[in-house]
C-alpha positions, 0 to 999 in steps of 0.5 A: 469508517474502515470495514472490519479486514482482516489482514497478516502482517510481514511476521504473520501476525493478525491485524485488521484494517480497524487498527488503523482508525483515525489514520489516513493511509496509504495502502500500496501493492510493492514489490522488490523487482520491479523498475518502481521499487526505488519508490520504497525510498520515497514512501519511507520520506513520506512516512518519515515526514506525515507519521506524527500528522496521522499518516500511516503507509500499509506496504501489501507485497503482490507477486501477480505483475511479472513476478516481480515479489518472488521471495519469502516474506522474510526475504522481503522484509530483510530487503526492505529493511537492508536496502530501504530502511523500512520502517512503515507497516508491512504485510504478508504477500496477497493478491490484489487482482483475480480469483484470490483477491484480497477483501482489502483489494476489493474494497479499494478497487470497488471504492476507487476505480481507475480510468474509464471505471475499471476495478483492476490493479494495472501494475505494482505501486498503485497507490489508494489514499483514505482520509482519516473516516476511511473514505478511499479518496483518490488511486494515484498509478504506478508512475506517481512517485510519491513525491509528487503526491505529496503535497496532495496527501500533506493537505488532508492530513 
């Protein structure tokens, strides 16, 4: 089961993680200035592909790896949707490592720790999949594109 988060989409608007119940997820810390942000294309495939299957990709903006996401979250929004077509969900700006890590964050990182146990986001486009109970399954790097998970993601839907 998802716990009760509550999170600001691109607009501001309120949202919580519950809303997406019964989905499996995607959930990715994104940038637009980062050598992995031709990544949006093949999320967007993804989600394109697996929405009617249950999938939906939450899309969390972070500034905290070599500022890399320095805008708005209008400039953000207006850059995924001019460049990649964006249509999956989008949020407000978070932290996902530190002080002022985002209960969402915490969550993931304490479900799905990466190599030798260690809770830390390394670098934007990390990627945690749940299944559609809310179990976070598997924290996929920077470097996988989604692409090669996608087979992986296609079996559990």
């Amino acid at each position: 089961m998802l716990p009760n988060i509550q999170l600001d989409d691109i607009k501001n608007t309120p949202r919580n993680l519950q809303d997406y119940a019964g989905k499996s997820l995607l959930i990715v810390n994104v940038a637009s200035k980062c050598g992995f942000t031709n990544q949006y294309k093949g999320l967007q495939s993804l989600y394109e592909q697996y929405q009617s299957k249950g999938l939906e990709i939450l899309g969390f903006p972070c500034n905290q790896f070599g500022s890399q996401e320095p805008g708005s979250e209008e400039d953000i929004q207006n850059f995924c949707e001019t460049n990649y077509k964006i249509t999956f969900p989008m949020f407000a700006k978070i932290d996902v490592n530190g002080a002022n890590t985002h209960p969402l964050y915490a969550f993931l990182k304490q479900e799905c720790p990466g190599i030798l146990g260690t809770e830390s986001i390394k670098w934007n486009f990390t990627k945690f999949f749940l299944n559609k109970e809310g179990k976070v399954l598997k924290r996929y790097a920077s470097n996988d594109d989604p692409a090669s998970i996608a087979k992986e993601i296609a079996s559990q839907l």
